[in-house]
N, C-alpha and C positions, 0 to 999 in steps of 0.2 A: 225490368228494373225495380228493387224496390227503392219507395221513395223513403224508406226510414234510413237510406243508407248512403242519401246525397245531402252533400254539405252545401251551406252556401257561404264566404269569409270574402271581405271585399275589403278594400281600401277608401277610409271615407274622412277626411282628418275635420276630427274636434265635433261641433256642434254648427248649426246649418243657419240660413240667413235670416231667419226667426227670431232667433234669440237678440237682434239687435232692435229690431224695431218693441217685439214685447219686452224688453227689459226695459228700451225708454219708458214705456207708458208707465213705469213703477215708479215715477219721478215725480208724479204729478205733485204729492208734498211739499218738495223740494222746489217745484218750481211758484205753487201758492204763497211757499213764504220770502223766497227770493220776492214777490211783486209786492209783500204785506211790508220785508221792508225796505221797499219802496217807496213805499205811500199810497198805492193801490189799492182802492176800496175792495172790500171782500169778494162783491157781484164782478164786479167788472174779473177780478184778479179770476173767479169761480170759473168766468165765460172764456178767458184768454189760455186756462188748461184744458178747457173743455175741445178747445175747436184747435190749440196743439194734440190732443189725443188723436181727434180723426185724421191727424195723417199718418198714424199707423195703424196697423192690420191688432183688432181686437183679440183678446182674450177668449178664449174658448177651447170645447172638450177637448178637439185635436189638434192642438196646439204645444202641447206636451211631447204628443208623438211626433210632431211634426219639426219638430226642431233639436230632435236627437238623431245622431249620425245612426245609430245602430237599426233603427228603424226601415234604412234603405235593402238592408239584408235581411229584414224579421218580415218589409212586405213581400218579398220576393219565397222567402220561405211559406210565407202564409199562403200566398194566392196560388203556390204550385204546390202546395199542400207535401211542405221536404221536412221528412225527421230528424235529418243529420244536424251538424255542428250551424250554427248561425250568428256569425258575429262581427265586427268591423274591426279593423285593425287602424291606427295612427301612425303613421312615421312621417308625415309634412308628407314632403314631394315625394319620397320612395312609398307611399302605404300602398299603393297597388299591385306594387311586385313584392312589398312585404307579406301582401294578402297571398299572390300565388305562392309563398316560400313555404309558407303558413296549410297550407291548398295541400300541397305537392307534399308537405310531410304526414297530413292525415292522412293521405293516399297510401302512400310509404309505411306507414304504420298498420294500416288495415281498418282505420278507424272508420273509411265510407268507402265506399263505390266509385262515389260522382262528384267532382265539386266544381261549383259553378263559384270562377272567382274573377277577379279585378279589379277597377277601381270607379269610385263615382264624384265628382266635383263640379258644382254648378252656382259656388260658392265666388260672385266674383261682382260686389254690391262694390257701392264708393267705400265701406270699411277696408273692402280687402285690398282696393287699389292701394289706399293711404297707407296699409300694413309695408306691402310690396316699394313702395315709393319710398319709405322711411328705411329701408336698407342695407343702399336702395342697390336695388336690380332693375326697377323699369327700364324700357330705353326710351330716351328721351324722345329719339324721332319716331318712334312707334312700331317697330320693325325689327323683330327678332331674326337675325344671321350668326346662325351657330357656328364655330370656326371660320368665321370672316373677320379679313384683318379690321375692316370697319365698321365692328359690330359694338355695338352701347348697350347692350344689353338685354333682357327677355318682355315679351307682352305676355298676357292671360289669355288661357282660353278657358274653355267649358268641355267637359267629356264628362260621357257613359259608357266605358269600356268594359268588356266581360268577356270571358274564352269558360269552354267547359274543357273539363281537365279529367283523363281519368289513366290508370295503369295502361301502357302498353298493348301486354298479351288482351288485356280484356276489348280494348277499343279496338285489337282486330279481329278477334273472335267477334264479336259484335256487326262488324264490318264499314263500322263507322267511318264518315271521313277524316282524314289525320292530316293540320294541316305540317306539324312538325313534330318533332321527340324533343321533349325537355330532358336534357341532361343534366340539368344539376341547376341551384338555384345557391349564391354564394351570398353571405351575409359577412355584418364586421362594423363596429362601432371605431370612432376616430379618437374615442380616447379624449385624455386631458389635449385641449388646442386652445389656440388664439382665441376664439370669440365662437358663439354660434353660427353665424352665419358663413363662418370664415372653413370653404373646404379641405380637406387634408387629404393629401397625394400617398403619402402612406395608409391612412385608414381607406381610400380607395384600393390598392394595391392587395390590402390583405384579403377585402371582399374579391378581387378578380381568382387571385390565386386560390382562393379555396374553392370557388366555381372552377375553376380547371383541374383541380385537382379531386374533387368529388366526380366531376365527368368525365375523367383518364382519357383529358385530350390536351394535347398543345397549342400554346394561342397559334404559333406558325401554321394549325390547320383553319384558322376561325378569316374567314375570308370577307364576312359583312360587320362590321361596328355599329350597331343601332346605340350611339352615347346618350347620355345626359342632354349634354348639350342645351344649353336652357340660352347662351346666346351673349352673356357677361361673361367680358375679357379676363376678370380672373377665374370663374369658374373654370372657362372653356379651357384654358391655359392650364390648371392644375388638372381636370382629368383624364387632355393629353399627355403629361408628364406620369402620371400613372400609368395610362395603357405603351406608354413608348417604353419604359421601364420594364414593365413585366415581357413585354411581344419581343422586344431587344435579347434578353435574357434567356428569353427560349428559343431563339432561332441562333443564338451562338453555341446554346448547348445541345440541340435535339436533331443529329441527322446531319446534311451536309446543308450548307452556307444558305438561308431563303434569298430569292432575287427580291430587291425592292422597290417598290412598296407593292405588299402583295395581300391587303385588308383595304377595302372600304370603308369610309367613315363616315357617319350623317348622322342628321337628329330630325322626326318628325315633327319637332316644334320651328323648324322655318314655313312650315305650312299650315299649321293647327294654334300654333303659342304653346306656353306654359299652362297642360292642365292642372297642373299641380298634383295632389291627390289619386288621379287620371295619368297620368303624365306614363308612370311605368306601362299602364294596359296600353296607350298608343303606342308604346314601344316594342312592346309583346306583338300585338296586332301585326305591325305592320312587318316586322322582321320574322315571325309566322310565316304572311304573306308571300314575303321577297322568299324562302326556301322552297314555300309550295309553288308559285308561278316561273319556279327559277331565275327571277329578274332582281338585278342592284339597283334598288330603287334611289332615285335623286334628292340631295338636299338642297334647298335653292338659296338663292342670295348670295351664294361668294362666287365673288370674280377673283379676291386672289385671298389664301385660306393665310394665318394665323403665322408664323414665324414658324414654332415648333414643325410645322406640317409641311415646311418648305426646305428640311433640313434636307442633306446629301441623304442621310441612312436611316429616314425615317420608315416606318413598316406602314405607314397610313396614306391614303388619299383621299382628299375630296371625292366622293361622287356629285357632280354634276349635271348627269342627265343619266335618263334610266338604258341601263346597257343589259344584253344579255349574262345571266350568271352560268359560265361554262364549266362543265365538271371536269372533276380530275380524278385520273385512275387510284390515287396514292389514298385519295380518303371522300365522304361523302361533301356534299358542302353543309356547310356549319356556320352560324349566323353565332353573336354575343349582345348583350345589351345591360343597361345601365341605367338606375335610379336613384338618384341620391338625395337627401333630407336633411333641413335644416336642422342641427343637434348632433350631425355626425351620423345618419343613418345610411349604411352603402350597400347596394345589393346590385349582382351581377350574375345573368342569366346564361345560359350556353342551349344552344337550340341545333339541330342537326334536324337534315332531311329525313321522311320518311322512305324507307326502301322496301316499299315488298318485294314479294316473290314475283316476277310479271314472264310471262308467257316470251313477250316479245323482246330481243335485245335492246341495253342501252347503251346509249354512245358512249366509252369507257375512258374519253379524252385522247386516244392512239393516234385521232385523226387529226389533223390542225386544218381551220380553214383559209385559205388564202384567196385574195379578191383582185381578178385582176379587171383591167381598164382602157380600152384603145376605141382612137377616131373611126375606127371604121372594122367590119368583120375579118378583112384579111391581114391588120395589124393585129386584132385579136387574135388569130390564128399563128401568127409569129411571137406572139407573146407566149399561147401554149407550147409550142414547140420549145423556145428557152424554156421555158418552167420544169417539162419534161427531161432536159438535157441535165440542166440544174439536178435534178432529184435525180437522176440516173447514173452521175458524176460522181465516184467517189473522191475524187480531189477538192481541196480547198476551193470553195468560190465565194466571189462576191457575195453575201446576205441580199434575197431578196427583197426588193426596195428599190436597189441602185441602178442604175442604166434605163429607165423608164418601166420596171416592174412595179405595179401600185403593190403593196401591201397594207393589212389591219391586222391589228389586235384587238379584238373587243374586251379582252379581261387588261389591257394595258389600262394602267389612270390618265385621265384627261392630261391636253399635255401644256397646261397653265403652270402644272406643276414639275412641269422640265423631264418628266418619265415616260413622254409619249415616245410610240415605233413606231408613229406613222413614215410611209415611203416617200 
């Protein structure tokens, strides 16, 4: 590897929690003459800033470094001693999947090798609550539940998320392990809107659609939603209306009729919070994950999901709990995901399994599994017999289920939301 030819671009927004306590200590004037006039003798006024100063963190050489964002990527480049590109990108909540978009086009261009990207945020003092609370987004009860109908809104976390990123053909000539294939990383500003903070269902739509359309794939094949999801009813509600929009759209035009709901939906901040800055890398992370372990990983907290997500023809379900992710012959499985930032910044990722060449066959979905269930071995034994009859039958029969046949689906959605086949 050479290292002149690894980048390193991360998501880190603004400046770090430094800058609040050294900027008060600049006050000290301001606060001298506030007590002079007072009436406050000079000594005393002298002693009352002095012993306000030591409740903050002094002045000093590295203090400068230490309180710029860019810094979190120039130590990283320094101690791994990396000659490529090194620098932080901003975009509020999206700058970590702003960073890999950012990542993914050096790559694309030829400009490195390797890039070590994501996001970093650990930025989360009494200023940034009061920021967040003035919004406001907090939720009152403390308890972030993303598409839950009784959700109030987001908490904070802290992340350090980072994936190393590099081309394709070279990561398996290399023989590195791949935990997925980025296909395409979609961006898009919301334009003139309402207010800053106030999301736009369009300026989300245009980021989705261009990530599907740079990775020449249909949302009808994107089977896991790693969203936004930060947990506030209007957010959560506008970036449903988004993805219901575009996934509607293309499952009326592409191929024959999709059965529904046939995508998962979750947000890793029912478990983590709102990293902010971070927020996209845990989204990257864990929907990576859910392709390589083949598993739909669970969002937790709803008992019963959001209005939009309880519609007859919606494309989405809760996940719930973590269920196996089964393939299908028609296309590989295929994860999306979502990071959005205050000011209108939207970006929307598309991820697909890796498939190599493997020696050994894989299950190509041909087979379906059925489970059956009886009191005792010799009703079990009558139960294979119907089952065998059943599948040997070419005439109309009952669906398995009916007559004391147990059946599952483990790709069916939990059935809180009226779409379960259980028997």
């Amino acid at each position: 590897m050479d290292r002149n030819r690894v980048s390193v671009v991360l998501g880190v927004t603004g400046t770090l929690e430094l800058v609040i306590p050294l900027g008060a200590r600049l006050g000290h004037p301001k606060w001298k003459q506030a007590m002079h006039d007072a009436g406050i003798p000079a000594d005393l006024a002298a002693d009352a800033a002095a012993r306000i100063a030591e409740s903050y963190v002094p002045w000093q050489e590295n203090s400068f470094p230490g309180l710029l964002g860019n810094v979190v990527a120039g130590r990283i480049a320094n101690k791994l001693d990396l000659g490529g590109t090194n620098c932080v990108v901003d975009a509020a909540c999206a700058s970590s999947l702003s960073a890999v978009h950012l990542a993914a086009l050096e790559l694309q261009a030829g400009r490195c090798d390797v890039a070590v990207t994501g996001g970093c945020d650990t930025f989360n003092d009494i200023f940034m609550y009061m920021c967040f609370s003035k919004t406001p987004a907090l939720s009152p009860t403390g308890d972030a539940k993303p598409f839950a109908e009784d959700g109030d809104g987001t908490i904070l976390g802290e992340g350090l998320g980072m994936v190393v990123l590099k081309r394709l053909a070279d990561a398996e000539r290399d023989g590195d392990t791949i935990y997925a294939v980025m296909k395409s990383v979609g961006s898009s500003s919301d334009g003139k809107g309402n207010a800053i903070y106030a999301p736009s269902a369009a300026g989300q739509k245009k980021a989705l659609l261009t990530a599907y359309n740079l990775a020449g794939v249909a949302p009808d094949t994107i089977e896991l939603v790693e969203a936004h999801g930060t947990g506030t009813k209007v957010g959560d509600t506008v970036e449903i209306t988004a993805l219901t929009d575009v996934y509607t759209t293309s499952a009326r035009t592409v191929g024959a009729p999709k059965p529904r709901p046939w995508a998962a939906i979750g947000s890793v901040k029912s478990q983590i919070g709102h990293t902010k800055a971070a927020a996209g890398a845990a989204s990257l992370i864990k929907a990576a994950l859910a392709v390589y372990f083949k598993v739909l990983p669970p969002t937790l907290k709803v008992t019963r999901p959001v209005d939009p997500l309880l519609a007859a023809d919606t494309p989405f379900y809760v996940n719930a709990e973590m269920r196996p992710w089964l393939p299908r012959a028609e296309h590989p499985r295929r994860a999306a995901l979502s990071a959005f930032g205050f000011g209108g910044s939207n970006f929307h990722a598309v991820l697909e399994e890796h498939r190599a060449e493997k020696f050994e066959p894989d299950w190509d979905g041909s087979v379906e599994i059925v489970a059956l269930s009886a009191n005792s071995t010799r009703a079990l034994v009558e139960e294979l017999d119907r089952l065998s009859g059943v599948l040997n039958n070419p005439s109309p029969t009952p669906p398995l289920g009916r007559e004391g046949l147990k059946t599952t689906d483990s790709s069916a959605p939990p059935s809180f939301l009226g779409k379960g086949l259980g028997g």
